[in-house]
C-alpha positions as CSV (number, residue, x, y, z in Angstrom):
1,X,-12.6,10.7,-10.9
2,X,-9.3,8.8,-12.9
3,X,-7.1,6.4,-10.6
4,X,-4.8,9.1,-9.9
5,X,-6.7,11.7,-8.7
6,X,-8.3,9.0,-6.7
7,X,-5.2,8.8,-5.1
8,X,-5.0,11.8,-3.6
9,X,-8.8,12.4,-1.8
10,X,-9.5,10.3,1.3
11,X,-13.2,10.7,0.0
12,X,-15.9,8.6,-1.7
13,X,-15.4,4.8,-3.0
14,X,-12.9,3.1,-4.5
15,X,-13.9,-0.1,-6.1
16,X,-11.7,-3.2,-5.3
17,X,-10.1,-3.3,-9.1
18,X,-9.2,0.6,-8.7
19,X,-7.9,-0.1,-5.3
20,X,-5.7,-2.6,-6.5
21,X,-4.4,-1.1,-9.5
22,X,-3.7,2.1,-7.5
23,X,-1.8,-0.2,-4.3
24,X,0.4,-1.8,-7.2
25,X,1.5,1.5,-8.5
26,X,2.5,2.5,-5.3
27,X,4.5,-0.4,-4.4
28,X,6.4,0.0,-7.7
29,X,7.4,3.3,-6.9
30,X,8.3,2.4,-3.2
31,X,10.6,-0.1,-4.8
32,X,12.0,1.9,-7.1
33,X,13.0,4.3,-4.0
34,X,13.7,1.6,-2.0
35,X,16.7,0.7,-4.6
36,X,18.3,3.8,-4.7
37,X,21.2,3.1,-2.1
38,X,22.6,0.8,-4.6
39,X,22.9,4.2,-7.6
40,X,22.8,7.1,-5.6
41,X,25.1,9.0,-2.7
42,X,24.5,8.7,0.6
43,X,23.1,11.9,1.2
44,X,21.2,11.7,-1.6
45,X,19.7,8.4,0.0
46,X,18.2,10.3,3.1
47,X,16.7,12.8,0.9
48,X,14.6,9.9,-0.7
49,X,13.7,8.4,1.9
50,X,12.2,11.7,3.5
51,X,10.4,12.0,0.1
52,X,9.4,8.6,0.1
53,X,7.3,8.9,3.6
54,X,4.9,11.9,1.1
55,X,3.8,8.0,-0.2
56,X,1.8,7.9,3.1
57,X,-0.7,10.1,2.3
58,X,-1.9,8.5,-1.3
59,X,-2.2,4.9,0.7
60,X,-4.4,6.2,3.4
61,X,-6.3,7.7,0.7
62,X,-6.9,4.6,-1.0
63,X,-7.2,2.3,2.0
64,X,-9.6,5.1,3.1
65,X,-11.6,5.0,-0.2
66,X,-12.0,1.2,0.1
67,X,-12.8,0.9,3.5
68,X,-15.8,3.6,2.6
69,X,-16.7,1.6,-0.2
70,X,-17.1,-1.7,2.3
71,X,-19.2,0.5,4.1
72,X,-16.7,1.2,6.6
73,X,-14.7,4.7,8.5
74,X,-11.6,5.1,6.5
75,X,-10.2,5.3,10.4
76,X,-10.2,1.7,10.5
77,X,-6.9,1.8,8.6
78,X,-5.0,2.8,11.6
79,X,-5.6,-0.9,12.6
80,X,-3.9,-1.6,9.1
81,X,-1.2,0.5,9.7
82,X,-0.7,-0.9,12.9
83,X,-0.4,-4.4,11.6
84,X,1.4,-3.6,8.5
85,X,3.8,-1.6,10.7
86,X,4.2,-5.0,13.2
87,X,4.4,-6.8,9.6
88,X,7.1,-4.6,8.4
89,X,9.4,-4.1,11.1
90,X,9.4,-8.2,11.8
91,X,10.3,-8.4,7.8
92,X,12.9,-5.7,8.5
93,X,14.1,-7.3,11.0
94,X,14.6,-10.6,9.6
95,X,16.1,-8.9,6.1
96,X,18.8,-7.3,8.9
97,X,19.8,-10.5,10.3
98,X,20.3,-12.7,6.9
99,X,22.0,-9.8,4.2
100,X,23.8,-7.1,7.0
101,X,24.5,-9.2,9.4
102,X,28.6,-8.1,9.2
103,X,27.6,-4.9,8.1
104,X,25.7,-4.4,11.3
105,X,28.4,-5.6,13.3
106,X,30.7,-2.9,12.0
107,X,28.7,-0.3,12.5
108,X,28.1,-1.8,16.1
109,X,31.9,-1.7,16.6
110,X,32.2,2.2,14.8
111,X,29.6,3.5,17.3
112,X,32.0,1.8,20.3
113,X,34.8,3.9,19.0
114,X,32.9,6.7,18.3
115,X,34.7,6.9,14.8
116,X,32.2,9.2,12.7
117,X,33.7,7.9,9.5
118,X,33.8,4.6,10.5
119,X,30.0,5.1,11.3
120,X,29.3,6.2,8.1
121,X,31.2,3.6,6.0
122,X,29.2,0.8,7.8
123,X,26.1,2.4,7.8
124,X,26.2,2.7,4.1
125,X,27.6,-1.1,3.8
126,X,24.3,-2.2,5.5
127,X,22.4,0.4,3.6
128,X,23.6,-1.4,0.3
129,X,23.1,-5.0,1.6
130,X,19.7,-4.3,2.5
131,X,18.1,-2.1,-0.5
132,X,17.2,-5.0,-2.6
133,X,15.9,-7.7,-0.7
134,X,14.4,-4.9,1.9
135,X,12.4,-3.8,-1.1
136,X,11.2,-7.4,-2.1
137,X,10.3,-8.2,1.4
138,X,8.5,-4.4,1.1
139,X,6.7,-5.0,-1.7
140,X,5.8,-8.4,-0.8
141,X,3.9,-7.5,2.2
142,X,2.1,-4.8,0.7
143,X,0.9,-6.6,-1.8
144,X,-0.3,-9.0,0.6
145,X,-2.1,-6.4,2.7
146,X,-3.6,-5.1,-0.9
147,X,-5.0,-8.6,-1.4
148,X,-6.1,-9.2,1.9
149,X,-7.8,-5.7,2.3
150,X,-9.6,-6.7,-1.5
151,X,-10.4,-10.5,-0.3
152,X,-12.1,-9.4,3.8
153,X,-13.7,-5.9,2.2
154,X,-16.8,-6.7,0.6
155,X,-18.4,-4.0,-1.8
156,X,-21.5,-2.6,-0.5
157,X,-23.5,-3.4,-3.5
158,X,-25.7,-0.5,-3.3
159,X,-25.0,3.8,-2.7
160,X,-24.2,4.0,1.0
161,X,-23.3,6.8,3.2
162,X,-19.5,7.1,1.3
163,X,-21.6,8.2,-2.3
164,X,-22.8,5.9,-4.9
165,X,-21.5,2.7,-6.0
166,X,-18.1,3.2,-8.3
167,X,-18.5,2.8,-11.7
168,X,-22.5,3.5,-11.7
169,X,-22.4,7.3,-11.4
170,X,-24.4,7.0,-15.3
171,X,-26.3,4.3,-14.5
172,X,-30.2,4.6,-13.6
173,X,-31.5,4.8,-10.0
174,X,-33.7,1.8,-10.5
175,X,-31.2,-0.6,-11.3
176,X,-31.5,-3.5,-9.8
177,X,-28.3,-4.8,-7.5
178,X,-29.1,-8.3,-8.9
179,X,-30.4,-9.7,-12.4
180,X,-33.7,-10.5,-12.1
181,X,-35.1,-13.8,-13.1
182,X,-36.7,-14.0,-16.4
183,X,-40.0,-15.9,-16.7
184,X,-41.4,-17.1,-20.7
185,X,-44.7,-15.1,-21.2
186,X,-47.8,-17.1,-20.6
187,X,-49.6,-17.3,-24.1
188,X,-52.8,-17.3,-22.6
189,X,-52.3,-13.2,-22.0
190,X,-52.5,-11.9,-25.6
């Protein structure tokens, strides 16, 4: 199965290389996305970012794939998700405070007033403040989760309940998981 197709069925393995490859494409394009309220409209904005939560399903696909090929139930990535939500809204939080923090005030103020306009303008200030170093703290912790998911999920060396081993669909049944030791051939035999 290629990488991308891979990305797109919650079934069988996915070897830690694959799974990393595929997590790094995905953060690029949430990045990407992530940047658009400094080129696009407003409206245009919200559009992406309803677009951008269809990313969901190729990560629990992948996470999903990995955890199978650790041996585990790709439902254990709800306790991922869990943390990398906690993760993410702490990052978001902190990204709020240092680049919106005026920003935020004002829209603070335009809700008081209940000036729609007003509303809008700040919200897209903040919006604007945020998109780039919201997207670097993003990426950053996703690429940490990707790395930490590859470094505690150990591949089960041998075909488990998930399907065979990736990479070894051509290989033979007998082969070994390990090398085995080679001894010199006793002369005395021939």
């Amino acid at each position: 199965m290629s990488l991308v197709a891979s990305m797109f069925s919650a079934n069988g393995r996915m070897a830690p290389a694959d799974f990393q490859k595929a997590g790094l494409i995905l953060v690029a394009i949430t990045f990407v996305l992530g940047l658009s309220p400094l080129i696009l409209p407003v409206a245009v904005t919200l559009l992406v970012s309803v677009i951008s939560l269809v990313l969901i399903y190729p990560w629990v696909c992948i996470w999903s794939q990995r955890l199978h090929d650790a041996g585990k139930s790709g439902w254990l990535f709800l306790a991922i998700l869990v943390a990398w939500l906690v993760v993410g809204y702490v990052g978001s939080q902190t990204v709020s405070s240092i680049f919106a923090g005026e920003a935020t005030r004002m829209v603070a103020n335009a809700m008081e007033t209940g000036n729609p306009d007003a509303m809008m303008q700040a919200s897209e200030a903040a919006s604007k403040a945020t998109a780039l170093p919201g997207s670097v703290m993003n990426a950053l912790i996703a690429i940490g989760f990707i790395f930490a998911g590859n470094a505690i999920l150990k591949q089960d060396p041998q075909e488990n309940r998930y399907g065979p081993v990736p990479g070894a669909e051509g290989a033979p049944e007998a082969m070994p998981a390990e090398s085995p030791v080679e001894t010199p051939e006793n002369p005395d035999q021939n």
